[in-house]
N, C-alpha and C positions, 0 to 999 in steps of 0.2 A: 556040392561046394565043400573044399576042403576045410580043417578046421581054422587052417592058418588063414584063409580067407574070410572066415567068418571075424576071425579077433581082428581082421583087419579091417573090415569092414564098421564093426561095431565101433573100434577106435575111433573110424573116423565120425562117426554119428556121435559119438561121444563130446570128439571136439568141436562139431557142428553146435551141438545144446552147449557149447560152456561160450561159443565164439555169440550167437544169439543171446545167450543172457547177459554176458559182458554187453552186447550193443546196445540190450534195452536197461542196462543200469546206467551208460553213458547217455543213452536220449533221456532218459529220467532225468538225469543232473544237468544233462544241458540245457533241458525245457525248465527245472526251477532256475539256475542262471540266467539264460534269457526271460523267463518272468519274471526276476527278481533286478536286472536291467531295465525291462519294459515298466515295471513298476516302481526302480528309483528313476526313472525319466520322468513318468507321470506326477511323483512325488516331488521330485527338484521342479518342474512345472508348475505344478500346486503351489510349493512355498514360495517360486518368484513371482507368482502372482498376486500374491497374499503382501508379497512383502514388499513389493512396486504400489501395493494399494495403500498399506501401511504409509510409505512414503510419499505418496500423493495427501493422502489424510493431513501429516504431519505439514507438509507444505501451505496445504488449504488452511489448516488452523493457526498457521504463524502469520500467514498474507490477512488472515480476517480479524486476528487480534493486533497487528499491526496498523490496519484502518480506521481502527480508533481512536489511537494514539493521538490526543491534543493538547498534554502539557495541563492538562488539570487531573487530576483525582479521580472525579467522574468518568473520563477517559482511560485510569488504569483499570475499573471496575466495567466498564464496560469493552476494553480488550479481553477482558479474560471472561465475560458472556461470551463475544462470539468464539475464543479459541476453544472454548468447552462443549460447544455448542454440538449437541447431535441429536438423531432419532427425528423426531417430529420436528426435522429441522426449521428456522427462521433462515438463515446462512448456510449451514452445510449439510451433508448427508453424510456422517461418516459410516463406512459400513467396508466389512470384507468380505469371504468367503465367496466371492465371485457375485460381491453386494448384497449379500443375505445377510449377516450379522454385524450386527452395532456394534462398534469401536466406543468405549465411554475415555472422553479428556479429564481427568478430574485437574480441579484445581491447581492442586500444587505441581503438574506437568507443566506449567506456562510461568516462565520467570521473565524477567524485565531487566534491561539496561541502556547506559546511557552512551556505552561502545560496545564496536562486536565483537572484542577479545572478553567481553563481561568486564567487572561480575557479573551474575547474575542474582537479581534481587526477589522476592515474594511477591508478592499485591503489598502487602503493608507497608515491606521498604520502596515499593514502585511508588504509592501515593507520594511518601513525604519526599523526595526528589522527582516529582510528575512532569512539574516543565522541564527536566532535560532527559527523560527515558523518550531513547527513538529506537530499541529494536524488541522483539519479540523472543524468546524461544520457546517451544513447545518440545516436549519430547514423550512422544507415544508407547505410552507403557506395553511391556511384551508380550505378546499376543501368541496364543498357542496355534499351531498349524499342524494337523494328525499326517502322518506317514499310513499311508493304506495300506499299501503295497510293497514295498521296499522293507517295510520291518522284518520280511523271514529272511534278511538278508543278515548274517552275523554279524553283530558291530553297527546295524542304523538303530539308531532309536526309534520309539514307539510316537513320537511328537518331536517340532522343533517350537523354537519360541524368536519371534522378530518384532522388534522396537523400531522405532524411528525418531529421528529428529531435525528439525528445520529450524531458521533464525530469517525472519523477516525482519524490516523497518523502514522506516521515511528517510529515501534518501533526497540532499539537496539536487537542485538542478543548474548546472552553469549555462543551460537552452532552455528557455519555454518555447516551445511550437504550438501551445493552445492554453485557452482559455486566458492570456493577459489583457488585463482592460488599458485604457487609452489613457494613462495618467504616467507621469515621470516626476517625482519630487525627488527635489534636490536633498543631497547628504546635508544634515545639520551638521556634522561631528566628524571625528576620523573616518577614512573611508576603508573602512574594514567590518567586512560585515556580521564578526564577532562583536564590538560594540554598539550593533545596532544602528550605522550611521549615524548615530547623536539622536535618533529617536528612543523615546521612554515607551513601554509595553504601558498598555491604559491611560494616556492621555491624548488630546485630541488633536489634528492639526488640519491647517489646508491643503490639500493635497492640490489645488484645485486654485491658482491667485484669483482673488476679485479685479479685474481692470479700471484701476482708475482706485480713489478712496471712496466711492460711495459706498462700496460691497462689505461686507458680512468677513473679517479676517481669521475669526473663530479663536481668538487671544485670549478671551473669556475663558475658553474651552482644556485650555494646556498651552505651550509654549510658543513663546513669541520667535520670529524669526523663519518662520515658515515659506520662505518664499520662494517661489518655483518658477517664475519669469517664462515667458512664451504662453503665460497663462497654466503651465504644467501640462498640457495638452501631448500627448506623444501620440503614435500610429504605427501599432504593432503590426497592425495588416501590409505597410508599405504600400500604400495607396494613393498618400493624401486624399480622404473621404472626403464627401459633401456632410453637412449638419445629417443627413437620412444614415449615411456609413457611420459617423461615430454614435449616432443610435443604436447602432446593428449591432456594434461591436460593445457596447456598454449592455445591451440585454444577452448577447449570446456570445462574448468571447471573442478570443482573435485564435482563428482554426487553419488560419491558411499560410505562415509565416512564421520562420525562426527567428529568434531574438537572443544572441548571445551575451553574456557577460563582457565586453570587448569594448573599445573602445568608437564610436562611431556606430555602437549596437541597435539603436533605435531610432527611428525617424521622430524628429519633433514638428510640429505644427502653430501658426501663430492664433487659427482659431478660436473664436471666443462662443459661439454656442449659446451664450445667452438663457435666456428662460427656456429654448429647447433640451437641452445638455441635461440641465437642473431636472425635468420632466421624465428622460430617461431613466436618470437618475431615481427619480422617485418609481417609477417604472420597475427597476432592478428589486427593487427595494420590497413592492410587491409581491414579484415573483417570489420571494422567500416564502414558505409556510406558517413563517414565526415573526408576527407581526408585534411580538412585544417589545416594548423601550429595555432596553438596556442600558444602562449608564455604568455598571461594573460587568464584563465582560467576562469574567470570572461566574456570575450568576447565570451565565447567558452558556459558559459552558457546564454547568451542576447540571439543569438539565439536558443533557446530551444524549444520557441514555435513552429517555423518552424521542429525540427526535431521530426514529429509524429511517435507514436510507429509501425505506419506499415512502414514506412523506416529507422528506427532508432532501431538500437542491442547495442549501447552504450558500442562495444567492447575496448575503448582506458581505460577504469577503468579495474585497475589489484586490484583483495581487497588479501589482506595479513594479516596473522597472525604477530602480534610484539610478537618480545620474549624479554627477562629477563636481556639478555647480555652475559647468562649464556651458552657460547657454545658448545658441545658436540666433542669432539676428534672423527672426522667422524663420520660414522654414529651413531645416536644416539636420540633422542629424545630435544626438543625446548620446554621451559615453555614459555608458552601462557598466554601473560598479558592479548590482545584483541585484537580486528580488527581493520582494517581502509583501507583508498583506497589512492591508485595512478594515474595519468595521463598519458598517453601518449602526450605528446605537439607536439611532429613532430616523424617522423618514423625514427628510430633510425639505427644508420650504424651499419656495420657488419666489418671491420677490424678498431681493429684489431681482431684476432676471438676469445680471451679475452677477450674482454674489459666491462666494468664495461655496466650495464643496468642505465641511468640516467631516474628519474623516477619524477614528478611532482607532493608534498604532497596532496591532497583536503580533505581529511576528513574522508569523510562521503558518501555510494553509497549503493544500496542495492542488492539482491541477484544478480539479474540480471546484476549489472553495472549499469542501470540508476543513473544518478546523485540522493542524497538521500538532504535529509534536514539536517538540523542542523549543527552547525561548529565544533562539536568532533568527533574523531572517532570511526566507528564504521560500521559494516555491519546491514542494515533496511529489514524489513520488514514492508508491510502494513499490518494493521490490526485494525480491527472496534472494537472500545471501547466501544460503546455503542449509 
């Protein structure tokens, strides 16, 4: 082999090893790139996981210090147990890292107001305007989330950090679809349900007329004038019940039946019910866990915190349709201005077996009966704003 064949040959062996080590410098960088892909995928992964959790956290702890919400003091103190609430939970579990680690709410993460554009208030200024804070906000302090992978990538950081925040609160209902009891009293007052219908928060009335003058009118009790004609009797089920239906629906609610804010909203009834009705009544009254007299309602909500939702049914709230004043000659139909709720203060007698239902104003309660926030009336539901 000649020499020029030789350098020619070498040359080409020459360019062979440089064309080779080019390629495995190129798969080197291409396999950190695609690792360094493969591991900010896993990484963006990671933190939308963390931070959808984050955001579910924050949700949970606005919905659950929003459920306590009842327009006392005792209720901003006990919003902010449950929205704090974590670890060995009663209410929540907060946790991230694919639920291995505790998320802590402190305190001052949970503000209060009485709209949802804010302000937003402390615990301390939530107390002293209590009866009208109805929303929650929580904002979940930022939470470190480690990049594994992705950080030999120039320009990711070594960690990211995500917060959250939610705004729950009790909002009015213009439809109850459950739980209304069989009562319809009439508007004392403007029919506006910012003034309360002419009803006063903590005084007593008949929700319920006595037939005839022999009965019990409860004028002793708080304000005269109370009159609700058809006996006050309504039928949220739309049935017309026998005395065993408006049983039914006094111990368990009206579950089957919408009832609008509208005119013509609610069936009324001429039924008188008698010593039966009364019975129920006392019936209800039982179901409650909390069989103490109350006569300030306000004492009845101080302990609140003690009464936790797994011993506590909050049967002594009767929520009613008000109507128009506009009565119906038996049976017949009730215009529906809006809702609102009653008390039971002590468990009410039965003779005579007329006699008038004496009923204690409060406001405001939600579907269930729990005490509700705000000091107008109205039946609440909770529900996350955002």
């Amino acid at each position: 082999m000649s020499s020029d064949q030789e350098r020619v040959l070498s040359a080409r062996d020459d360019r062979h090893r440089q064309e080779r080590g080019a390629i495995i410098i190129f798969v080197a960088l291409g396999l950190v790139v695609l690792i360094g892909m493969m591991g900010l995928a896993f990484d963006l992964g990671h933190a939308y996981v963390n931070k959808s959790q984050l955001q579910n956290i924050a949700d949970a702890c606005a919905l659950a210090g929003a459920s306590a919400l009842n327009g006392s003091a005792a209720g901003i103190i006990e919003a902010e147990t449950r929205a704090t609430d974590y670890g060995s939970s009663l209410y929540l579990a907060n946790k991230t890292e694919f639920n291995k680690q505790l998320v802590a709410i402190p305190p001052s993460a949970v503000t209060y107001s009485t709209a949802l554009t804010g302000p937003w208030l402390d615990q301390a200024g939530a107390q002293a305007t209590a009866a009208s804070i109805r929303f929650v906000r929580v904002d979940v302090p930022a939470q470190q989330t480690d990049v594994l992978f992705a950080k030999v990538v120039p320009g990711i950081p070594a960690a990211l950090n995500f917060g959250a925040e939610a705004v729950a609160g009790q909002q009015p209902l213009t439809e109850a679809c459950a739980g209304l009891d069989p009562f319809s009293p009439v508007a004392l007052g403007p029919e506006n349900s910012n003034d309360g219908f002419g009803y006063e928060l903590g005084k007593i009335y008949s929700i319920r007329l006595s037939p005839g003058t022999s009965g019990k009118n409860c004028s002793e009790y708080g304000l005269m004038g109370s009159v609700t004609g058809n006996f006050g009797l309504a039928d949220p089920s739309g049935t017309q019940p026998s005395l065993t239906g408006f049983r039914d629906n006094i111990l368990n609610g009206n579950y089957s039946n919408c009832v609008a804010i509208e005119p013509s909203g609610i069936d009324a009834t001429p039924k008188d019910g008698g010593a039966a009705l009364l019975r129920a009544i006392q019936d209800r009254f039982d179901q409650d866990k909390d069989p103490t007299p109350y006569l300030d309602y306000s004492a009845y909500l101080i302990g609140y915190r003690n009464k936790l939702p797994i011993t506590t049914n909050w049967r002594r709230h009767i929520r009613v349709a008000f109507n128009d004043t506009e009565i119906p000659n038996g049976a017949g139909m009730y215009n529906v201005l809006g809702f609102g709720c009653f008390f039971m203060p002590v468990r009410t007698d039965v003779h005579p077996p007329s006699a008038a239902i004496c009923l204690m104003y409060v406001g405001t309660c939600n579907q269930s009966g729990a005490p509700g926030g705000g000091n107008k009336p109205s039946l609440t539901k909770v529900v996350l704003f955002r």
